[in-house]
SEFILO-806796 format. One record per residue: y negated, x negated, z of N, C-alpha, C in turn; residue number from 1; residue in three letters. Coordinates in steps of 0.05 Angstrom, whole numbers, plus 5000, padded with zeros to 4 digits. Each point is the difference from the previous one (the first is absolute). Example, Ala and Ser with C-alpha at 12.3 -4.5 7.8 and 13.67 -1.06 7.14 Angstrom:
BEGIN
ATOM    n.v    n.u    n.w   ca.v   ca.u   ca.w    c.v    c.u    c.w   resi   resn
ATOM   5114   4736   5156   4976   5018   5000   4976   4982   5000      1    Ala
ATOM   4979   5007   4986   4976   4984   5001   4978   5015   5014      2    Ser
***
This chain:
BEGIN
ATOM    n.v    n.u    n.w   ca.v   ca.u   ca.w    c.v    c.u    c.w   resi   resn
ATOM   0769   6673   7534   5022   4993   5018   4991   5005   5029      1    Unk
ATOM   4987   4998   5013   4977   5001   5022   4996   5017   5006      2    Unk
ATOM   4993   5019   4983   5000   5022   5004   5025   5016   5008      3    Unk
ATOM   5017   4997   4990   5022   5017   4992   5017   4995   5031      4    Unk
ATOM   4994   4975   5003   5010   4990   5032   4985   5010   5023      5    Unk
ATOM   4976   5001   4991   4986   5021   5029   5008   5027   4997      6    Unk
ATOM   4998   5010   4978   5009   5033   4992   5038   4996   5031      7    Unk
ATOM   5012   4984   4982   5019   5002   5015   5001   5000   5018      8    Unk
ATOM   4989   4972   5021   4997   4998   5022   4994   5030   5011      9    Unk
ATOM   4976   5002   4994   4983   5027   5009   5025   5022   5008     10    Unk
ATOM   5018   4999   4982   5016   5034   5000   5030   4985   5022     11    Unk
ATOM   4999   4973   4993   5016   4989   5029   4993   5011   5028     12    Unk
ATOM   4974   4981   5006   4988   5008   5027   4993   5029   5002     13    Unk
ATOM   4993   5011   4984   4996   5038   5000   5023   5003   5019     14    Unk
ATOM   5022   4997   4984   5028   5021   5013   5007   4977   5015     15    Unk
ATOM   4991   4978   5016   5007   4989   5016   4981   5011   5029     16    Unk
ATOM   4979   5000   4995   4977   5021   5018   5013   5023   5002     17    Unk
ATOM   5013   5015   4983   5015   5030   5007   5024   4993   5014     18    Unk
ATOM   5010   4978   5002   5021   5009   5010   4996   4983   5027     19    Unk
ATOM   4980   4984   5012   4994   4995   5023   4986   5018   5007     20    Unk
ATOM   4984   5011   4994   4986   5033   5018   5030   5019   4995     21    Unk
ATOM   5016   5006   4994   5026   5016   5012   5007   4981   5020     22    Unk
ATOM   4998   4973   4995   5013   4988   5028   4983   5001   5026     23    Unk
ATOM   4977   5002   4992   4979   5000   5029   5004   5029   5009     24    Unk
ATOM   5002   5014   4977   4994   5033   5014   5020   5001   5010     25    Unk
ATOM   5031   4996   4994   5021   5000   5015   5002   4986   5025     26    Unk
ATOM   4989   4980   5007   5009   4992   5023   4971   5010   5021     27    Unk
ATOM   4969   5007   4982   4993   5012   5019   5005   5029   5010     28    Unk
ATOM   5016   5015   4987   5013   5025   5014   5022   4992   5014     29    Unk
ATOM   5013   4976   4994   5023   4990   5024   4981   4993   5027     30    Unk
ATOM   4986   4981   4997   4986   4993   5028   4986   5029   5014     31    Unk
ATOM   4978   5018   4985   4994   5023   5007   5020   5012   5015     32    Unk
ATOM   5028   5005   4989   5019   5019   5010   5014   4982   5026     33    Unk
ATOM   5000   4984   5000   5012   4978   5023   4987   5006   5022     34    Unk
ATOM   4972   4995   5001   5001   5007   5027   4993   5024   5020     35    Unk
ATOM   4998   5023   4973   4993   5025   5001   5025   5011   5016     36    Unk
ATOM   5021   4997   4991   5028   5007   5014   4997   4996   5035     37    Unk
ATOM   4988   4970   5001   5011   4995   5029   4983   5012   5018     38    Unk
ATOM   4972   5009   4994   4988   5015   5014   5007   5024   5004     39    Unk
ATOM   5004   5012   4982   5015   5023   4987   5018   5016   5019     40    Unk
ATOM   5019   4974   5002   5023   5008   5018   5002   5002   5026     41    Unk
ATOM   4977   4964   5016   4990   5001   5020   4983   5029   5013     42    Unk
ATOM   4992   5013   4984   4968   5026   5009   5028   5015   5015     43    Unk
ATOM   5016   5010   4972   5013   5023   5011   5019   4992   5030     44    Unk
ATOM   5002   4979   5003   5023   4993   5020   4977   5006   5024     45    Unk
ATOM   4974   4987   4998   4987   4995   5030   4989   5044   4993     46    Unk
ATOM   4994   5000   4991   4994   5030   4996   5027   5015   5014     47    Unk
ATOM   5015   5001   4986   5026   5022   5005   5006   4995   5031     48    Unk
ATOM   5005   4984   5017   5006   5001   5025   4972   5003   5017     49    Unk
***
């Protein structure tokens, strides 16, 4: 029985770990891309004039 409940557990938290690293990787390419933009936009503006 013990067993069979850690087996489970185990394949719980597995695809619970997979689907919080899609959540981290997603929001760390949201934060990456966040503030990449504002510089981004800022360069070209003080650049171009």
């Amino acid at each position: 029985m013990a067993a069979k409940r850690k087996a489970s557990t185990k394949k719980d938290l597995e695809s619970k770990i997979a689907e919080l690293e899609e959540k981290l990787t997603k929001l760390s390419t949201q934060l990456e891309a966040k503030p990449a933009p504002k510089p981004a936009e800022t360069k070209p503006a003080e650049t171009k004039p």
